[in-house]
N, C-alpha and C positions, 0 to 999 in steps of 0.2 A: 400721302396724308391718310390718317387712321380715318375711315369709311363712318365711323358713329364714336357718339361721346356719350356716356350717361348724363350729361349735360344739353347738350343738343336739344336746342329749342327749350328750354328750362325756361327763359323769360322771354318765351313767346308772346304778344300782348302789353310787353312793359314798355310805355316811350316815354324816351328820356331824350330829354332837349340840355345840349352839351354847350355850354356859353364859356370851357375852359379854352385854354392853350398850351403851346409846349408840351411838356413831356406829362407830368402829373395824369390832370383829369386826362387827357386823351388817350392816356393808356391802361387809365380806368376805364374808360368807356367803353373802349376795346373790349374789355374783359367783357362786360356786360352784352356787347355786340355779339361776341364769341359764343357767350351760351343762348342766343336769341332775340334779345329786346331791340326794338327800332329807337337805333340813336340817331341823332338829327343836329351835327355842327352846327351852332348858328354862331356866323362869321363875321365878322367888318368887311362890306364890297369892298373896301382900299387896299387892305391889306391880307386881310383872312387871319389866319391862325401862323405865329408869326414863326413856328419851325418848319413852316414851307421852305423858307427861304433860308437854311443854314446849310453849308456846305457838306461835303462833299452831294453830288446830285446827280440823279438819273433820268433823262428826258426832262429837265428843268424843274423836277423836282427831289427835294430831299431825302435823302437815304432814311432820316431819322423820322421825317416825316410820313413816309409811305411805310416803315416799320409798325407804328403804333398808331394808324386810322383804317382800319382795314374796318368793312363791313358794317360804315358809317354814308351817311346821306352827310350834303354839304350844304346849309341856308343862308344866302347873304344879308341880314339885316342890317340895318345901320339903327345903334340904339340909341344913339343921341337925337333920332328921328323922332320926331311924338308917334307919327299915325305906325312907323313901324317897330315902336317902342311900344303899342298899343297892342298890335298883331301878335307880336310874342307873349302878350296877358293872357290874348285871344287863346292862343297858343295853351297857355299853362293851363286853362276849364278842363282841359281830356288828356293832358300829359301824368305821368304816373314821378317822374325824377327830373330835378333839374339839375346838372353841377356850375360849378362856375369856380374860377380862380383867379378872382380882381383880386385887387389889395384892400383889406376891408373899410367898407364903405360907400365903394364905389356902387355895388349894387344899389344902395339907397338913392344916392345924387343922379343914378338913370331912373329913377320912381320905381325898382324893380326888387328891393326890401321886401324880405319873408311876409313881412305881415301883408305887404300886397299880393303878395302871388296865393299867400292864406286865401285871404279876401275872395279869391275867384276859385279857389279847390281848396278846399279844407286838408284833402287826401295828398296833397303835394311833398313828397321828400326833397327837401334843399340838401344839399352837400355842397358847405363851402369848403374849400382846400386851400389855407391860406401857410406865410412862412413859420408864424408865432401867433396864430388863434385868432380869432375876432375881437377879445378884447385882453386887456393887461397891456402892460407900460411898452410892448415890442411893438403893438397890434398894425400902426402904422408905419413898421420899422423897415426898409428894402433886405434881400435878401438872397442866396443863393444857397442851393444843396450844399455846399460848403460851410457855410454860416451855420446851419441849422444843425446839420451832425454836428458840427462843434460847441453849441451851446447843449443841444442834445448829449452830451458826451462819448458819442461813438469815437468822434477823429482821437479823442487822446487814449482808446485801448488798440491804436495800430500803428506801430512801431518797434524800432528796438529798445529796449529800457534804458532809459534816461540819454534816449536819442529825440530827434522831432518826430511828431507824427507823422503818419502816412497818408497823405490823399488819398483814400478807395479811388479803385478804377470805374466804379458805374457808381451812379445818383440814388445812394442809398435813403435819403430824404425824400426825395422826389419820389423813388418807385414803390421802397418797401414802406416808410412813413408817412406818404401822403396816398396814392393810388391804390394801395393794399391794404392799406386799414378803412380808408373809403369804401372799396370796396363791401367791405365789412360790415361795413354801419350801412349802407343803402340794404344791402341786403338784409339785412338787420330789423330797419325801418318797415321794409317794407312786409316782412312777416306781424309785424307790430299791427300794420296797419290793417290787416285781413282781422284782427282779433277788437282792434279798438272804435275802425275806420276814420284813424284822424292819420296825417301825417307827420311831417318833422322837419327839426332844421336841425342840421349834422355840421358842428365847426370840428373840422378838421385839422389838427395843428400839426405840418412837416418837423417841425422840430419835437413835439409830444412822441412822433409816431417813431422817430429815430431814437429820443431817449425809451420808449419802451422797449425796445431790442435790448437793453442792458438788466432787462429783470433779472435774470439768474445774478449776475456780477453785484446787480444793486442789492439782492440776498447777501451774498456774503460780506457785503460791506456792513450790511446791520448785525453780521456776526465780527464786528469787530476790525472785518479786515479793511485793505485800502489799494482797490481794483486801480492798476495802472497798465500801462503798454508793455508788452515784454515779457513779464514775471509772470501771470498768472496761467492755470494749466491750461488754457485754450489761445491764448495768443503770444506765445513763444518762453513760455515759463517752464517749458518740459519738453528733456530731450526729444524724447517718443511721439511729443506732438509737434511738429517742426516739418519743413521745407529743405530738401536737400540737393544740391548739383551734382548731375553726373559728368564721366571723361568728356563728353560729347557736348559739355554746358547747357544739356537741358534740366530737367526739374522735376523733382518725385516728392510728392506730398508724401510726408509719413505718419497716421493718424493711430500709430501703435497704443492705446489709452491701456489698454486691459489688459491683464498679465499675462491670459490667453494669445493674446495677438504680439507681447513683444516679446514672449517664446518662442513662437512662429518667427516674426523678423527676425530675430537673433542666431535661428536656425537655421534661415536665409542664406544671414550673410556671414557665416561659421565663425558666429563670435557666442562666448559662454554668453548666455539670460541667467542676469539674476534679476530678480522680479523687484529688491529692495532696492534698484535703480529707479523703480518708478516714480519714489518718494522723496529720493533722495535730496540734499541742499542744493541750493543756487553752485557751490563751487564744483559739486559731482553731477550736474546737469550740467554744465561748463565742458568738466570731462569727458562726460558721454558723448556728447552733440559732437567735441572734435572729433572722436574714435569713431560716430559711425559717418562722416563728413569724409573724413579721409578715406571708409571702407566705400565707398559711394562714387567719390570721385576715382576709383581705380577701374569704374565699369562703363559701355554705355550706356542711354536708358533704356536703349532695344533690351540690349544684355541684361539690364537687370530687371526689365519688367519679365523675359522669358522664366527667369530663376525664379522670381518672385510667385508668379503664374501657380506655383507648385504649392505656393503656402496662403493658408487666409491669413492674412497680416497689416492690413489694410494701408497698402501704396498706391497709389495712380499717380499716371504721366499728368502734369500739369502742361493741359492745355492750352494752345495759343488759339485766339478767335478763331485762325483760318482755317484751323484744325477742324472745326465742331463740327460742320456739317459731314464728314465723311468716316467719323468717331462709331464706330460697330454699333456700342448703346445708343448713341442717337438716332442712328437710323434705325435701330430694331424698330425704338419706339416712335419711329415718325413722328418727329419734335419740330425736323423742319420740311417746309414744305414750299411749291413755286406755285404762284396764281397770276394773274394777268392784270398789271398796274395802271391800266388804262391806254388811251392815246397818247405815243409821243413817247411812252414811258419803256412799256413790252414786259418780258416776263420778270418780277421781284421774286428772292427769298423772302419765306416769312420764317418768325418761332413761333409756334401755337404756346399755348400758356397751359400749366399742371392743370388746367378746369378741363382740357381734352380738344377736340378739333373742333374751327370752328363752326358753326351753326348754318351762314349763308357768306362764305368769305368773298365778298365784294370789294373790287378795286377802292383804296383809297379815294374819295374823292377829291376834284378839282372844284375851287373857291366857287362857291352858288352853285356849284352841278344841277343839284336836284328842288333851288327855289323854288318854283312854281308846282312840279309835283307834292315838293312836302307840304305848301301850303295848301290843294287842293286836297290833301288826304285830311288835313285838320279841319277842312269844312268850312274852307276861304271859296265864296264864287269866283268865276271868271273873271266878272267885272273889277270884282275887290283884289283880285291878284292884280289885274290890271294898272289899278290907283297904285298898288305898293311898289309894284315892280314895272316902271314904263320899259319901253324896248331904248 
């Protein structure tokens, strides 16, 4: 792992008490862990954070889980408790972020609604992360990353044209529309808050955060057009931009857009380039895509990423997961990395995140690991940890 990040330690100072679960906020939190801030799970003693428990698992805990809690502290609360529904108030007077990812409402019905946790810090950034916003006619509607790109519009620009959409293989709702634009707004807030000294509440909507990924396509619909799966020049509307098999049935992304680069491919693979193929209709994008399909499948991909090698033309092997880690670019750049996953568990891969290495990458923790430390660092006595937490 990269030895320093221009990042490193950036939100040293910042604590943020993490009341989400699943994959969202915790892999928000992550992020914020990663460049320094003391994040602090606070958990349900029953169950904890409930993607401990989804399969596949290592030392009895979850692959997914130990992925995206790195360099977090664990608090067992029970907040349906008064006095320890009380403590996490206590709690929020010197905490700098809170997130949370109930279904909205529920923070009220715990007494634990913005305006309370105002009430005790004025300076407090809330981030709620919900599936369709805190309020509007969905607010209370169940939900899943599936649901949300779909009403978001991302699921209907992946497919083949006037076939059914595509399921995305990872939780684009979840990671890039709720975790990464959160991210955004906390940081966001909190520069706000060095200039104003008030805080904020940040609703975050998965579905808002997945249909803003469609800005550019929702440009050109205001120019008239009508953005669908297939047809248009970045999701299968052009030869040049398209997915190809080789002899060997692997896969070469062809990202030839510019007339620069599908001279170069063309020179490749010793077929004339004419450049007014790039424009060309729906039935000569038809044409081209078989002619270089068929020139494609006569190689392997070894064979023809070596030929290729010779031209900027922009192809790469599409990679299979189990690929990644031993991928030249990924290790130049030390993307992934091994730490130590605690007792029971032994050594995990991690992926650092584009912000750079992380900060203090500490074992995921185990449900309440660090109860009584974290309360003692917030300025809970002995006794009073006692009351909250009996043996």
């Amino acid at each position: 792992m990269s030895a320093s990040s221009p990042l490193a330690g950036a939100l040293a100072g910042v604590k943020v008490l993490d009341l989400s679960r699943l994959l969202p906020g915790p892999y928000l939190t992550m992020i914020l862990a990663d460049m320094g801030a003391d994040v602090v799970k606070i958990e349900d003693p029953r169950v904890g954070d409930y993607l401990r428990a989804f399969p596949p698992s290592k030392g009895g805990v979850a692959g997914r889980y130990l992925a995206v809690n790195r360099g977090k502290r664990s608090l067992a609360l029970d907040l349906k408790n008064p006095a320890q529904r009380d403590a996490l108030l206590a709690m929020v007077e010197t905490a700098d972020v809170v997130v949370e990812s109930f279904r909205p409402g529920v923070m009220a019905k715990l007494g634990l609604a913005y305006a309370a946790l105002a009430a005790r810090n004025p300076k407090i950034v809330v981030c709620a992360i919900s599936g369709y916003g805190q309020t509007g006619p969905y607010a209370q509607r169940a939900g899943h990353d599936l649901d949300y790109i779909a009403l978001g519009g991302v699921l209907a620009m992946g497919g083949a044209a006037a076939g059914a959409p595509v399921m995305p293989g990872v939780q684009i709702a979840d990671l890039a529309g709720g975790a990464l634009w959160s991210a955004t707004a906390i940081l966001g807030a909190l520069v706000q808050r060095e200039r104003t000294g008030r805080g904020a509440y940040l609703d975050i909507s998965m579905t808002e955060g997945a249909l803003a990924l469609l800005a550019a396509e929702l440009g050109n619909m205001d120019c008239g057009a009508h953005p669908t799966r297939g047809v248009e020049t970045l999701n299968g509307g052009l030869a040049c931009y398209g997915v190809y098999q080789t002899a060997d049935a692997r896969w070469l992304a062809v990202g030839a857009l510019e007339p620069k680069f599908w001279i170069a491919l063309n020179t490749a693979l010793g077929r004339t380039p004419l450049v007014a193929e790039l424009v060309g209709n729906p039935a000569e994008q038809a044409r081209v895509r078989g002619e270089l399909a068929a020139i494609f499948a006569t190689k392997s991909a070894a064979a023809w990423l070596a030929i290729l090698a010779q031209h900027d033309c922009c192809v790469e092997l599409v990679l299979e997961p189990d690929e990644l880690p031993d991928h030249p670019l990924h290790q130049a750049r030390d993307v992934f990395f091994t730490m130590d996953g605690g007792p029971g568990v032994g050594p995990i891969r991690q992926v650092r995140t584009p912000v750079g290495a992380p900060t203090a990458p500490s074992p995921p923790p185990r449900l309440g690991e660090h109860s009584r430390a974290v309360l003692a660092d917030y300025g809970f006595t002995a006794d009073a940890i006692a009351m909250l937490l009996p043996d």
